[in-house]
N, C-alpha and C positions, 0 to 999 in steps of 0.2 A: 346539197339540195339539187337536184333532176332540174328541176325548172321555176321559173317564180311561181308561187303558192297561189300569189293573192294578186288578182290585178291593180293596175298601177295607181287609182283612185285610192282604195282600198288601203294599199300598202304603204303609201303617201302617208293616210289617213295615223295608222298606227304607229309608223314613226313617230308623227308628231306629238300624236297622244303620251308615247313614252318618253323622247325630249321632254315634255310639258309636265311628266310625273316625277322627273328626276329632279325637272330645276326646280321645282314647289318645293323638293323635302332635302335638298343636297346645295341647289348651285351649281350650274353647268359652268365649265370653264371656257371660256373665250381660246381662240386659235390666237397665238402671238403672229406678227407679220415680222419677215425679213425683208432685207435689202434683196431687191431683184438678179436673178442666179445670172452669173455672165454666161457667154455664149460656147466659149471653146471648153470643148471635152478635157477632164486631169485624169491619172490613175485613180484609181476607186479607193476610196475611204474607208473605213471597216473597224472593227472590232480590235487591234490589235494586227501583228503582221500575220499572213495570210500564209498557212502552209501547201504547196500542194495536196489534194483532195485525197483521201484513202479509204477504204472500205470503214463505215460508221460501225460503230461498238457493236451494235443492234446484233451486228455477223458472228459475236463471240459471246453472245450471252444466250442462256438456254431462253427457248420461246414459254409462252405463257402455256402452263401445263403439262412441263417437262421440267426436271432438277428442282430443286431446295424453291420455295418460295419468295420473294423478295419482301422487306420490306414495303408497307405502304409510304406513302409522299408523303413529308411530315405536314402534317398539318396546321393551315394559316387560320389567321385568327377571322372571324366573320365579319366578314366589312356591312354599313346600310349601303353604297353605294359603288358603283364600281369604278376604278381607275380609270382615269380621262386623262391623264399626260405621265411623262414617266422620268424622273428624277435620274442623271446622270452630269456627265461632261459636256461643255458646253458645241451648240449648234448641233447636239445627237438628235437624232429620228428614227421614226420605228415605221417601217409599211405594215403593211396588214391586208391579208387576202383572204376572204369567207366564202362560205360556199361549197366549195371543191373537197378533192381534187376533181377534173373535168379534161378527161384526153383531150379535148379540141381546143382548150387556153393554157389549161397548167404547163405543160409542156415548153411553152413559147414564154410564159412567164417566167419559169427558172433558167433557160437558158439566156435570158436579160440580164436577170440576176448574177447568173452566172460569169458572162461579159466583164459586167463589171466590181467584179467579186465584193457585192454587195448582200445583207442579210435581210433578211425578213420573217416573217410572220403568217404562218399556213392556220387559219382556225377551218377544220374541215368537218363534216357529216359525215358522222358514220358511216351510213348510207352507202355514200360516193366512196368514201375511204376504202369502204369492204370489195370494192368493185377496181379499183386502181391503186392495190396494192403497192406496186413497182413506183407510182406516184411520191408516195410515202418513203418511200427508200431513199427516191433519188433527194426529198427534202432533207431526209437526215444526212444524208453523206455529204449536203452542201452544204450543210449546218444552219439551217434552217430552223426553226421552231413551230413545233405544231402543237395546237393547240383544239378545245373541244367546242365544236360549234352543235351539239347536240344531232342527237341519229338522223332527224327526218326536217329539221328547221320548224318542230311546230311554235306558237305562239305559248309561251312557258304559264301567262297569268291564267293564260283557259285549261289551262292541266292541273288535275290534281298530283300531290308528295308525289307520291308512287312511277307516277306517270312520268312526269321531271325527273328522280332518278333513273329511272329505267334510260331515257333518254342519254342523260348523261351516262352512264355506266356502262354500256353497248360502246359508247364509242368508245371511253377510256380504254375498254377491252382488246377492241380491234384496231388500236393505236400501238398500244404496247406490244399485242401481240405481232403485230407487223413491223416494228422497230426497236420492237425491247425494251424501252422507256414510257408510261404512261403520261399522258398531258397534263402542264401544272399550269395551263391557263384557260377559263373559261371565258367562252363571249353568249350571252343571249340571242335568240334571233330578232330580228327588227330591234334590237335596243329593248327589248320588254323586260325586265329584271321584277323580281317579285322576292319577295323573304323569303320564299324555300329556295331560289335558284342561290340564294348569296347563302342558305346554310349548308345545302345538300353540294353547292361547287367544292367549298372548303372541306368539308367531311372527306370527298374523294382528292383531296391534296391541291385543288386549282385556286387559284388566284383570279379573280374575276377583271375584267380590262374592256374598257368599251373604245372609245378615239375621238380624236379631238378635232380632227377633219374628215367631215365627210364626202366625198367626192359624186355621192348620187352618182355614181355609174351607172347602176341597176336601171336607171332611166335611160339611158344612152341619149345623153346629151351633145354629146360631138368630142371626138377627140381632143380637142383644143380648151374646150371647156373644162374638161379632169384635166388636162395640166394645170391650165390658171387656177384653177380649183389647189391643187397642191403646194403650187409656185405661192400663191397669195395666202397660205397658210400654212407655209414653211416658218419653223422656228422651235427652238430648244425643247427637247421633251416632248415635241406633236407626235401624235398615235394620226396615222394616215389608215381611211379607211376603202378600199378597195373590195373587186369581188373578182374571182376564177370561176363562177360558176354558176348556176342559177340562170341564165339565160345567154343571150348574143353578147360575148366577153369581149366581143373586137375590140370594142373601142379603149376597153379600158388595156387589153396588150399593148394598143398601139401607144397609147398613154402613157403606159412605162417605159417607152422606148425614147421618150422624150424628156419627163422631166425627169429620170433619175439619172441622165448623165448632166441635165443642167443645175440639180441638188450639189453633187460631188463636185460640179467646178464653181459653184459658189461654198464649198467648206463646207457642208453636210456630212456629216457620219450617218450613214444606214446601218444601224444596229440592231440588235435583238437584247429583250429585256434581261435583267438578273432579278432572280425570285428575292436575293437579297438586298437587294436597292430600292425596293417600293413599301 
């Protein structure tokens, strides 16, 4: 997404309205709290041990519309509601960065990431994607996970079928074609999820994932504010919701520069999900 769509009244507004649709028919999950992260920086936590970095597969596989066709993403079963926390090993976490990608954040976000060879979660626009290719590279090579935050960020319940495929499918396109893999996890924009977006996600192979903290960046609250916001809802299986993009990202860079090395030295794994654990 270019910039915020909807002013901040507005966009307030619609959050809340989709929080408010989900817990009527699902039950929102509560954020668990942990014990408060100490102070000194450890090596970074992760997924298993950490190879140095090498050119991502993406390099050796033919691009979309060259050689043998690929298999589509098998197909997940149709959820009503979307993932809100994610089932693993204990004190794991998952970031989450929407939006993007965005030359002017993305950039300073991955090499954070990078620092502390930690993983995350790119849900990007197509959009933005088509525009910052090289973006997309540098996520997969870091091993990163990206994922489909639809082409243009519209509002999914005011679109008709058609319109929400289309949406999603543009991006799956210029995902795969740009990394060789298409995206096997969908996020709504604003949180708005409707029954075509949870039939038409899985139809295209995705896993639909929303999060279990939300860090109201997009407000720019003050950098201090998105840490405590993370820090006070640190705990096993939290979905951390952040953005790259969409408007003035300062604060949320500066954001990560703080609490994910106070995550890692209170025992936090920053991880990325597995389609077969959820």
């Amino acid at each position: 997404m270019k910039d915020d769509q909807l002013p901040p009244g507005r966009r307030a507004l619609l959050r809340g309205a989709a929080v408010a649709g989900l817990a009527a028919t699902t039950g929102c999950v509560g954020a668990e709290r942990a014990g408060a992260p100490g102070r000194t920086a450890s090596p970074a936590a992760g997924p298993g041990a950490l190879r140095a970095r090498k050119p991502s597969a993406y390099r050796l596989r033919p691009m979309t519309g060259h050689g043998p066709r690929r298999a589509a993403p098998a197909r997940p079963a149709v959820r009503r509601a979307p993932i809100l926390r994610l089932p693993g090993r204990a004190r794991a976490m998952v970031l989450t960065f929407d939006d993007g990608p965005d030359p002017r954040y993305t950039p300073a976000i991955l090499r954070t990431l990078r620092r502390y060879d930690a993983r995350a979660m790119f849900f990007v626009c197509g959009e933005m994607a088509a525009e910052s290719p090289d973006l997309l590279r540098q996520m997969a090579d870091d091993g990163h996970v990206i994922g489909n935050h639809t082409w243009s960020h519209p509002l999914l319940p005011g679109l008709g079928r058609a319109a929400i495929h289309e949406q999603m499918e543009r991006t799956c396109e210029v995902v795969e074609r740009t990394v060789g893999t298409p995206p096997l996890w969908f996020r709504a924009p604003y949180g708005a999820w409707n029954r075509a977006a949870f039939h038409l996600g899985a139809e295209l192979g995705m896993e639909p994932l929303a999060w279990t903290v939300d860090t109201l960046d997009w407000r720019t609250p003050g950098t201090g504010t998105i840490v405590q916001r993370v820090l006070n809802g640190a705990g096993p299986g939290v979905v951390v919701l952040s953005h790259d993009a969409g408007g003035d990202r300062t604060q949320s860079v500066h954001a990560l520069d703080a609490y994910l090395p106070a995550l890692l030295d209170a025992g936090f794994h920053l991880t990325v999900p597995s389609r077969h654990r959820v």
